[in-house]
C-alpha positions in Angstrom: 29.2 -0.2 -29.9 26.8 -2.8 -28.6 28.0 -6.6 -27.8 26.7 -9.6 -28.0 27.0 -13.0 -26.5 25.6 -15.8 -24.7 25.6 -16.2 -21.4 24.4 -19.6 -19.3 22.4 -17.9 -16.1 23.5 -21.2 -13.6 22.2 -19.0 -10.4 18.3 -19.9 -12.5 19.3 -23.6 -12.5 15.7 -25.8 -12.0 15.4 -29.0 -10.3 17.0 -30.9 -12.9 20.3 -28.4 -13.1 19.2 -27.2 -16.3 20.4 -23.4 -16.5 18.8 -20.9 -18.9 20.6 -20.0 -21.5 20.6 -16.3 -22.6 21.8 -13.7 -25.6 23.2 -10.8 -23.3 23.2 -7.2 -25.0 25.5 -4.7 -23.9 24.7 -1.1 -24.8 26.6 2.4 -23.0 27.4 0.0 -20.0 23.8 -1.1 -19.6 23.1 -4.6 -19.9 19.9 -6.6 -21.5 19.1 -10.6 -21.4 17.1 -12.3 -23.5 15.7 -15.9 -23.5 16.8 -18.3 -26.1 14.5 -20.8 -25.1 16.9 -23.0 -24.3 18.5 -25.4 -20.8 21.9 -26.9 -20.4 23.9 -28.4 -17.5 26.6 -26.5 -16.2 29.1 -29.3 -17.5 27.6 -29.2 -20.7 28.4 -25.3 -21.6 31.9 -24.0 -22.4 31.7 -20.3 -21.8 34.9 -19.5 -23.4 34.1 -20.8 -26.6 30.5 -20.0 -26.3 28.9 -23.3 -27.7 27.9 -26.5 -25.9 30.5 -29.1 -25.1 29.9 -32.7 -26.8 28.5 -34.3 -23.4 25.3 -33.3 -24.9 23.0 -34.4 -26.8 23.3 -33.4 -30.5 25.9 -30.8 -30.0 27.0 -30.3 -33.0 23.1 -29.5 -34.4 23.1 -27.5 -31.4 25.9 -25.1 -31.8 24.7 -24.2 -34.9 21.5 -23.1 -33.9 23.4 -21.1 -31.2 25.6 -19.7 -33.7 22.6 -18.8 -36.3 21.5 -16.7 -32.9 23.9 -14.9 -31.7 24.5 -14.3 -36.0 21.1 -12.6 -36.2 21.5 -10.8 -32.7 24.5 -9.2 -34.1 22.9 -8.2 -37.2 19.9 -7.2 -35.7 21.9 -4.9 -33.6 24.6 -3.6 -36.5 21.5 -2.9 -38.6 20.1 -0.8 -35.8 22.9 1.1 -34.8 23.4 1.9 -38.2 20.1 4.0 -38.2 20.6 5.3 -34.5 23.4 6.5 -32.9 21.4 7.1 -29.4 19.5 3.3 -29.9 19.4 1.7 -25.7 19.9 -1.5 -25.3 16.3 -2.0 -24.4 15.8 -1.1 -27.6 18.2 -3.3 -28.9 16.5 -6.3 -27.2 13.2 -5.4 -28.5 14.8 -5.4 -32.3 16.2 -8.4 -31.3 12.9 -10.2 -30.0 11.2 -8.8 -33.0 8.4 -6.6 -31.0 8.1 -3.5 -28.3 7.8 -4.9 -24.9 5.2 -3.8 -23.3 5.4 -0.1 -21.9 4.7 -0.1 -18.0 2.7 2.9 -17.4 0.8 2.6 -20.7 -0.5 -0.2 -19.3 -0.9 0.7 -15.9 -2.5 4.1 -16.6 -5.2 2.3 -18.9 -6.0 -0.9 -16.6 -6.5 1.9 -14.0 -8.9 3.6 -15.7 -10.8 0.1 -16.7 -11.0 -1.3 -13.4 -11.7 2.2 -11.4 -15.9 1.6 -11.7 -14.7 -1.2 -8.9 -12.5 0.9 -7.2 -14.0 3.5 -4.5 -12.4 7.0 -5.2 -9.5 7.3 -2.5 -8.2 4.3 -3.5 -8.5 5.1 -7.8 -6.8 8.6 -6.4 -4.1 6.7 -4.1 -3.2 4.2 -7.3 -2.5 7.1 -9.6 -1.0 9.1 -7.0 1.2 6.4 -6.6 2.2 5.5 -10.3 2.3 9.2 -10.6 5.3 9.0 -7.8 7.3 6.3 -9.8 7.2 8.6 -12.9 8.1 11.4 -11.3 11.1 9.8 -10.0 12.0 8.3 -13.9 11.2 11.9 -15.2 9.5 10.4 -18.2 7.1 7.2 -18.6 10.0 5.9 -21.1 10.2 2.2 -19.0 9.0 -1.5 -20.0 7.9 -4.1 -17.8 11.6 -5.4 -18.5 13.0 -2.7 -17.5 12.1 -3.0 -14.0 14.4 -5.2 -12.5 15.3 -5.8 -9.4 18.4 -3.4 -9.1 16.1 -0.6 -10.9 13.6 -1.1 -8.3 16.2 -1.2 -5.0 17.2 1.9 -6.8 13.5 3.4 -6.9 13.6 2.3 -3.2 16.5 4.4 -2.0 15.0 7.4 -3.9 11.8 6.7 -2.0 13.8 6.7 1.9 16.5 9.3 1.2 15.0 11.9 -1.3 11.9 11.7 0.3 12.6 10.6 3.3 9.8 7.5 3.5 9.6 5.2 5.9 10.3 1.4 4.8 6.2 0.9 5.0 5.6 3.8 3.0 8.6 2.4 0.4 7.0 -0.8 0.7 3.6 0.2 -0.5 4.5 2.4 -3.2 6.3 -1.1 -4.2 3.2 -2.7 -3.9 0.8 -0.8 -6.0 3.6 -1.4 -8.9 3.4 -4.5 -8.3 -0.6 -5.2 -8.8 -0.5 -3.3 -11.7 2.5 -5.9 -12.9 0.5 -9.3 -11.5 -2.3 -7.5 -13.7 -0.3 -7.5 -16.9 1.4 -11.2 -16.2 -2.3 -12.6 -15.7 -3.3 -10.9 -19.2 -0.6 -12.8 -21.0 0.8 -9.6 -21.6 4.0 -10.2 -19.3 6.1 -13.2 -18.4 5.6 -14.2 -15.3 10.0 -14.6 -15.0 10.2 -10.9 -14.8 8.3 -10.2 -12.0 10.8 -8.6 -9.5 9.1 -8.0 -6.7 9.1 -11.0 -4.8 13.0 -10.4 -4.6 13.2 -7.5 -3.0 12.9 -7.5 0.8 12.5 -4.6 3.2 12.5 -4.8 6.9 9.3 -4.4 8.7 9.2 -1.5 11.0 7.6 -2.2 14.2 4.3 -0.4 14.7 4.2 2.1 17.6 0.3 2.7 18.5 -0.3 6.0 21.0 -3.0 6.1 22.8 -4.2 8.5 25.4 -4.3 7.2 29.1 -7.4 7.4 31.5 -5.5 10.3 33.1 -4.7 11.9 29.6 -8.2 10.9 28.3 -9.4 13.0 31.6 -7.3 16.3 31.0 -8.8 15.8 27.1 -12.5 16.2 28.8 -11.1 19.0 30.8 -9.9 21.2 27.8 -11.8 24.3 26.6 -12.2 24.6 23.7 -14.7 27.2 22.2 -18.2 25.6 22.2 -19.9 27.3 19.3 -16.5 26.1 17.1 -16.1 23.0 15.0 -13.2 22.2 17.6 -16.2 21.4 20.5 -17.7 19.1 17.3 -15.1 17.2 16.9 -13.5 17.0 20.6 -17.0 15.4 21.3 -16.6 12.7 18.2 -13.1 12.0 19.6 -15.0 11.0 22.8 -17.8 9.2 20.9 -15.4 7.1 19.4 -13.1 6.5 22.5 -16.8 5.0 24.0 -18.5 3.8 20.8 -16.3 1.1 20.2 -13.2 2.8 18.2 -15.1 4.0 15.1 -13.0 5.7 12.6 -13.8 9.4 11.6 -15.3 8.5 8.4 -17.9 6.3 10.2 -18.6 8.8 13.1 -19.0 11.6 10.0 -21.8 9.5 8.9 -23.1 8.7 11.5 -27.4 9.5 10.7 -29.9 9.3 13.6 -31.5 6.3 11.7 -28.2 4.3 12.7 -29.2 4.5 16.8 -31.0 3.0 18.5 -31.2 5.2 21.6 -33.5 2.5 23.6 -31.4 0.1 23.4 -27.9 2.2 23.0 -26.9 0.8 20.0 -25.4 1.6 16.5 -26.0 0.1 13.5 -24.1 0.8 10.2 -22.0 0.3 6.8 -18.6 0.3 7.9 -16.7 2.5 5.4 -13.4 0.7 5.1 -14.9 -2.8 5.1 -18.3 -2.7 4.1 -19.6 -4.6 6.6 -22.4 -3.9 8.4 -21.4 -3.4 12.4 -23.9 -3.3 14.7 -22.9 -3.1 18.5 -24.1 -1.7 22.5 -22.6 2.0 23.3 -21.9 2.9 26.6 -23.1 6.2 28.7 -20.7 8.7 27.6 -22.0 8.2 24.2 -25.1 8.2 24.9 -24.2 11.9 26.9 -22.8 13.1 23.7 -26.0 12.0 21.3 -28.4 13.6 23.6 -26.2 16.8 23.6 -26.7 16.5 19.7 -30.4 15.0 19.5 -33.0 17.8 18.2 -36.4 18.0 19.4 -37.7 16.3 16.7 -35.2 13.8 14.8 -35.2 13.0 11.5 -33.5 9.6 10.6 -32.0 10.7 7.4 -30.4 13.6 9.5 -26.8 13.2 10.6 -25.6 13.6 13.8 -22.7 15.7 14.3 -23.4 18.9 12.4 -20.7 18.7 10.0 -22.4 17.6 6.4 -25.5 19.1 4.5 -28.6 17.1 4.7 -29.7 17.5 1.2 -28.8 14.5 0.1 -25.7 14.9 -2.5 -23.9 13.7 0.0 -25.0 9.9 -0.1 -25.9 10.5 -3.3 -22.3 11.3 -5.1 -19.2 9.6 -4.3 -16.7 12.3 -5.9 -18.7 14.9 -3.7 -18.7 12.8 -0.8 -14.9 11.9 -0.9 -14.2 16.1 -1.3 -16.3 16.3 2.0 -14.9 13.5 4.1 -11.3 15.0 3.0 -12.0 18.9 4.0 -13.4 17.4 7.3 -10.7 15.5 7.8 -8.2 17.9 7.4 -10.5 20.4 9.8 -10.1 17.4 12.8 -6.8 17.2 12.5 -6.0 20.7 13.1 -8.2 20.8 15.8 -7.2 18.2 17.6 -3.2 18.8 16.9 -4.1 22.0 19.0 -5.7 20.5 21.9 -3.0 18.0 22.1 -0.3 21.2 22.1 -2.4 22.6 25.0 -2.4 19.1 26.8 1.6 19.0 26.2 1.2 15.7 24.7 4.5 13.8 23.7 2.9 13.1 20.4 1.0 14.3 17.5 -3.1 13.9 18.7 -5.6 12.6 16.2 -9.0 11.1 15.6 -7.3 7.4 14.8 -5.9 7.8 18.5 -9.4 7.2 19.4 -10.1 3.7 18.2 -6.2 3.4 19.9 -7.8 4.6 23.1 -10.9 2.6 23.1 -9.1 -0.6 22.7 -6.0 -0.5 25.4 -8.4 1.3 27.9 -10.8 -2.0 27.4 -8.3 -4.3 27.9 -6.9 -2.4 30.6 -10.6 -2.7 32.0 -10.6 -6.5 31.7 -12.6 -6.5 28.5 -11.6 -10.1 26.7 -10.2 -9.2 23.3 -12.2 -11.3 21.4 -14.7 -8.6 22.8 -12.4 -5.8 21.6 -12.0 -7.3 18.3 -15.8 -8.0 17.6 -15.8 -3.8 18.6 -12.8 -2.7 16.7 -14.6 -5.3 13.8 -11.2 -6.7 12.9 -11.3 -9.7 11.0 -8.0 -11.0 12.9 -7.9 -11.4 16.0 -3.9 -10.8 15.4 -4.2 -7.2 14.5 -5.9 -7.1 18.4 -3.1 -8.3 19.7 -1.3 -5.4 19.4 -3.2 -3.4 21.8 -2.6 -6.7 24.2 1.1 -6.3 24.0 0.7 -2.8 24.4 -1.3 -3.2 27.7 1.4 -5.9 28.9 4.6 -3.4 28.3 2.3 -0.8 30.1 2.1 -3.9 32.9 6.0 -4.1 32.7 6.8 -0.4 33.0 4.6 -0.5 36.2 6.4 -3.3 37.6 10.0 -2.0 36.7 8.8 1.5 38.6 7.2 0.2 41.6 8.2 -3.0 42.3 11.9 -3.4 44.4 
């Protein structure tokens, strides 16, 4: 059996000291609010006797509007019980309020498939990947926008760090793609903005740790064999590309076509992947080392440079193809380079993002001012440079603490 009553929410009080004043729905120990549409003082509600005191104005016209409320809550509810002996109390509310709310992952399902023209294809396959998550962990896609609440979310939280053991960034994001498809819905009229929940919840940022290798390390990476006529001599030699061509990522270096060098002048020119930004910039001579080792007799520009794609064209002509591709070589550096760094002995898992990692402490390290870095690196804050600067001066501080008495 379902109750009903009224319940003034003083912890929502405004600037004035108004509180909202709510019809509260118990069903099978699960509790629903909903809004009357209407603001007292705390002084001016008596929550015993669940009516306004005569402080305010109109009291008496009041309470009977109240009572008329909480009247057809109560019937709405008997009537629906009546019918259903398994009714929620969501459901309840919804009879209550007259209409459905909104189901979340109706919603979210559908705007993702009307905005994914605009979206590039990992990030389309990372949102569904990630509402797919959430629904995984309901076991149905029974749940309303007013169904996630705060506590439901915390919940969804604790699933996310002790069932799956994620990190608190890796909780936090999942959290985060919920919550754009929930902004999405408010800004459509579809949602009040008073349930969004997110801003509530608050997990600690985890500080990042950034390995890089060190000039010594870098040189025992040169050192290693690998077999030459392998993919593992390909991509130990985009590792050192990158390490000297500014930090590119793997995505860039995989797409790297002889049309983006200039080998007079050593320099690259091209799309950055992740930003779209075109990034132009002067390589050193180990890159230049590796590019002749690569350069044919007779280059084509539309030809890439590290023999790892097809150049007929299907590449930089389909974006589903091209993801597939950039994904199986992905997967091929990483176990490649996971093996060198076993035969180096390495304290930590190696990998092509180590790289940019490399390039920028071993700059700094150099003397290279870090707006110079950053223009490399092509960060748009300087800030996110600063990490590899704090990382250089706790190097600077291990040395002292060893060496100096």
């Amino acid at each position: 059996m379902a109750s009903v009553k009224l319940i003034l929410r003083t912890q929502q009080a405004d600037k004035k000291g108004e509180c909202p004043l709510y019809v509260r729905v118990i069903k099978d120990r699960k509790t629903k609010f909903i809004a009357t549409g209407y603001k007292f003082r705390e002084n001016q509600w008596d929550a015993e006797e669940q009516r306004v005191r005569k402080n305010f104005p109109n009291s008496a016209r009041m309470n009977a509007i109240l009572i008329k409320k909480v009247a057809d809550a109560a019937g709405e509810v008997a009537d629906l019980e009546r019918k259903s002996k398994t009714v929620s109390a969501r459901r309840l509310k919804e009879a209550i309020n007259g209409k459905r709310s909104e189901n979340f992952f109706t919603y979210a399902f559908a705007r993702l498939e009307k905005i994914k023209p605009s979206l590039s294809i990992k990030t389309h396959r990372t949102y569904k990947s990630q509402l797919e998550k959430f629904e995984t962990y309901i076991g149905s896609r029974d749940v309303n926008f007013d169904d996630m609440t705060v506590t439901f979310l915390n919940d969804y939280v604790s699933y996310c760090q002790n069932k799956l053991k994620n990190t608190n960034t890796t909780a936090k994001y999942s959290l985060l793609i919920l919550a754009i498809f929930f902004k999405e819905a408010i800004r459509e009229d579809i949602v009040d903005s008073n349930l969004y929940p997110f801003d509530k919840i608050k997990l600690k940022k985890e500080a990042g740790k950034r390995m890089f290798l060190s000039k010594t390390q870098l040189e025992e990476f040169k050192k290693i064999e690998v077999n030459p006529d392998s993919k593992a001599q390909v991509f130990k030699d985009m590792f050192l590309f990158s390490v000297s061509a500014g930090g590119l990522r793997l995505s860039d270096v995989i797409e790297i076509r002889w049309e983006h060098i200039d080998l007079e002048n050593h320099r690259l020119s091209k799309k950055i992947r992740k930003t779209g930004r075109v990034h132009s910039f002067k390589f050193g001579q180990s890159a230049i080392d590796i590019l002749n080792k690569y350069k044919p007799k007779k280059i084509n520009p539309a030809h890439f440079v590290f023999p790892l794609l097809e150049n007929d064209g299907l590449y930089l002509s389909n974006d589903l193809f091209a993801d597939s591709e950039l994904a199986r070589c992905s997967s091929l550096c990483s176990l490649h380079l996971r093996a060198i760094g076993k035969k180096m002995k390495l304290p930590f898992s190696l990998s092509f993002h180590l790289a940019r990692h490399t390039f920028a402490t071993n700059a700094l390290n150099n003397g290279m001012r870090i707006e110079h870095v950053s223009k490399l690196l092509d960060h748009t804050n300087i800030g996110t440079t600063q990490i590899y600067a704090k990382i250089v001066s706790q190097e600077l501080d291990d040395a002292v603490d060893k060496y100096v008495f």
